[in-house]
C-alpha positions, 0 to 999 in steps of 0.5 A: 500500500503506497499513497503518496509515497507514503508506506504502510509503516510511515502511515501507522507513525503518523496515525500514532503520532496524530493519536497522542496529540489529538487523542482518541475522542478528537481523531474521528472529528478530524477525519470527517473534517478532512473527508468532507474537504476532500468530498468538497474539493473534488466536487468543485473539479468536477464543477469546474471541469464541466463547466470548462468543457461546456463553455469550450463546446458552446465556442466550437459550435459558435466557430463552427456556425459562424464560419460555415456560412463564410465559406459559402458565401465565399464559394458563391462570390468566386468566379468561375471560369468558362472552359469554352473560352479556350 
């Protein structure tokens, strides 16, 4: 088990030492704490992450209307030449 580079052994020091400061009856307080701060973080990602690919559709979709109509127009306004001419 390695999470963040942390092993086994290093997580059971740090629990013991977060044991002997805190103590037993504050420990579980401080862990819902850290566990809703984590929750609340990763909803705001994925907030941010939706909201960030929604807006770059809506400007995909907004280029891609705008400049399809230019292109016809273009195609439409462009001479052609007549082959009988030669």
């Amino acid at each position: 088990m390695n999470i963040f580079g942390i092993g086994l052994p290093e997580m059971a020091v740090i629990f013991t030492i977060a044991l002997l400061v805190f103590g037993p009856k504050k420990l579980p307080e401080i862990g819902r704490s850290m566990g809703k701060a984590i929750r609340g973080f990763q909803d705001a990602s994925r907030d941010f992450e939706s909201e960030f690919t929604r807006e770059a559709k809506q400007l995909e979709e907004a280029v891609a209307t705008s400049s399809k109509p230019a292109t016809e127009k273009l195609t439409a306004t462009t001479p052609k030449e007549d082959s009988t001419d030669i």
